[in-house]
Residue, then its C-alpha position, 0 to 999 in steps of 0.5 A: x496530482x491536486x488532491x482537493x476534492x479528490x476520493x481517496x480509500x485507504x486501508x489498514x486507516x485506524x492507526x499508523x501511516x494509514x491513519x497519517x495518510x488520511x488525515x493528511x489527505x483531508x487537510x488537502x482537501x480530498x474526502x477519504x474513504x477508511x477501513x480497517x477491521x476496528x469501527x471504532x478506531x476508524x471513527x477516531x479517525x474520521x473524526x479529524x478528518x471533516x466528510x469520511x466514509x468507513x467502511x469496516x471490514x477483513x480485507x480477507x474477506x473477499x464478500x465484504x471487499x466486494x460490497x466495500x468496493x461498490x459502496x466506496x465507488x458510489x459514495x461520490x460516482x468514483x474512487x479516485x485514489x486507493x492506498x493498499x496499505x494494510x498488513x501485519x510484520x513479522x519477528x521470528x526466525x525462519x528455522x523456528x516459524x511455522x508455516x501458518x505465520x508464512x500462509x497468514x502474512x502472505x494472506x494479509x499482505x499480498x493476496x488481500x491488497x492485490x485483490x483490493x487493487x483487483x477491484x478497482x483498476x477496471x473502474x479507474x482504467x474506464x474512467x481514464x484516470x486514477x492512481x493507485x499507491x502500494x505500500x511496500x517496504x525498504x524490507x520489499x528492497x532488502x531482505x530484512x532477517x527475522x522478517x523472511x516472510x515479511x520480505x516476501x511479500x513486499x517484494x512481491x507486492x512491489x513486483x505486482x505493482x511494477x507490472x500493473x503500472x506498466x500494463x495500465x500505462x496507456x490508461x491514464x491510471x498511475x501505480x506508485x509503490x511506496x517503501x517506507x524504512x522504519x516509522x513510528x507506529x505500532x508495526x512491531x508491536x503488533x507483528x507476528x511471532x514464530x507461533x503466529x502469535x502477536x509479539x506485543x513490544x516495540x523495536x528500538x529502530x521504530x520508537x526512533x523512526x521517522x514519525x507517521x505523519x512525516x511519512x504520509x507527507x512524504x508519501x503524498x508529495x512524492x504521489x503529487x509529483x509524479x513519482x513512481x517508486x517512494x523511497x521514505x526512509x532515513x540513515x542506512x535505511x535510506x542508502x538501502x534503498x537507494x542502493x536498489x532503486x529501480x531507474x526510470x528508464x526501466x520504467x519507461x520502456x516497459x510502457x513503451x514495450x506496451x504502447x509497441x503492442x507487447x500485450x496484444x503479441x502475447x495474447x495472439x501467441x497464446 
């Protein structure tokens, strides 16, 4: 993918590999499309960023994703690049969290960027041409402790990710899911504890991880290149998830399953 002159919406845009994404994009040429829940910050960012558009909103806000949605197609007759990348961590054990942390990251993380998605396959898949990257974990590849719920719901982030790219595969839009190990940004800081409250202090692992923009260059070539699982990590991280990378033969013949008319036998059967 030639970037330059591309659309490209990105969420969870005001801090992190979000943010990197975006100023990575632009520096390419592509004109981005930001939102988060912070105005403010996405301004900062729209700031290095040349002709942006922000679009605020809770990405649980089905309405508002909704009017986004409209307003991110129309700013320049199409979106051609969507990076479902908000959400929130975790750090609590499994024993002691409640079960609205679980319902919450779940929420966040799953059900909001499945329905971002929800949005715009059906434009991308008229248009015939698009690509839609979801941002998974090494913790999506591993079940990582003390992020139980975390774990879940990369993993199943991954899965819709997987299926949706064999479903689309004869549309000429592509799915790339992307599994970031530890990167240097806020994620840990920021992440929920076992009373859902925020656990407001970083982790050794991710003061030293691979540094946001690194990791959005690695993302975006790995895009360019055609790659449909992106595995950005380094160390034992990255044995880990190299260790459980899905081969591309798999890939292939689910796409071909679908070009053999699996989809239409299925529907027929009921």
């Amino acid at each position: 993918m030639d970037y330059s002159g591309k659309v490209a919406w990105i969420t969870g845009a005001s801090s992190g590999i979000g943010a990197a994404l975006a100023r990575d994009l632009a520096s390419r040429g592509a004109h981005v499309v930001l939102s988060g829940r912070d105005e403010e910050r996405l301004a900062e960012v729209a700031a290095d960023c040349g002709e942006t558009l922000i679009l605020p909103f809770d990405v649980r806000d089905d309405a508002a994703l909704a009017d986004a949605t409209a307003k991110a197609i129309a700013w320049k007759d199409g979106v051609d690049l969507a990076f479902a990348n908000a959400g929130v961590s975790q750090r609590s054990r499994a024993l002691k969290t409640d079960m609205q942390v679980y319902r919450d990251i779940i929420d966040i993380d799953l059900t909001a960027q499945i329905a971002f998605s929800q949005g715009l396959i059906g434009h991308m898949a008229e248009r015939g041409s698009g690509a839609l990257a979801f941002i998974s974990s090494i913790a999506g590849k591993v079940g990582v402790p003390m992020r139980t719920a975390y774990s879940a719901v990369k993993f199943g982030l991954a899965g819709y990710g997987d299926a949706l790219r064999g479903e689309l595969s004869q549309t000429g839009v592509s799915v790339h899911v992307i599994y970031p190990g530890s990167v240097a940004t806020d994620v840990a800081r920021n992440a929920l504890v076992a009373d859902g409250s925020k656990r407001g202090r970083s982790d050794k692992v991710i003061d030293e991880g691979i540094p946001a923009a690194d990791a959005a260059k690695a993302m975006l070539d790995g895009i360019a290149a055609g790659e449909r699982e992106i595995i950005v990590a380094q160390g034992m991280e990255a044995g880990m998830g190299e260790m459980r990378r899905t081969p591309d033969a798999l890939f292939d013949q689910v796409a071909a399953m679908v070009a053999g008319g699996y989809m239409e036998r299925m529907e027929e059967e009921g």
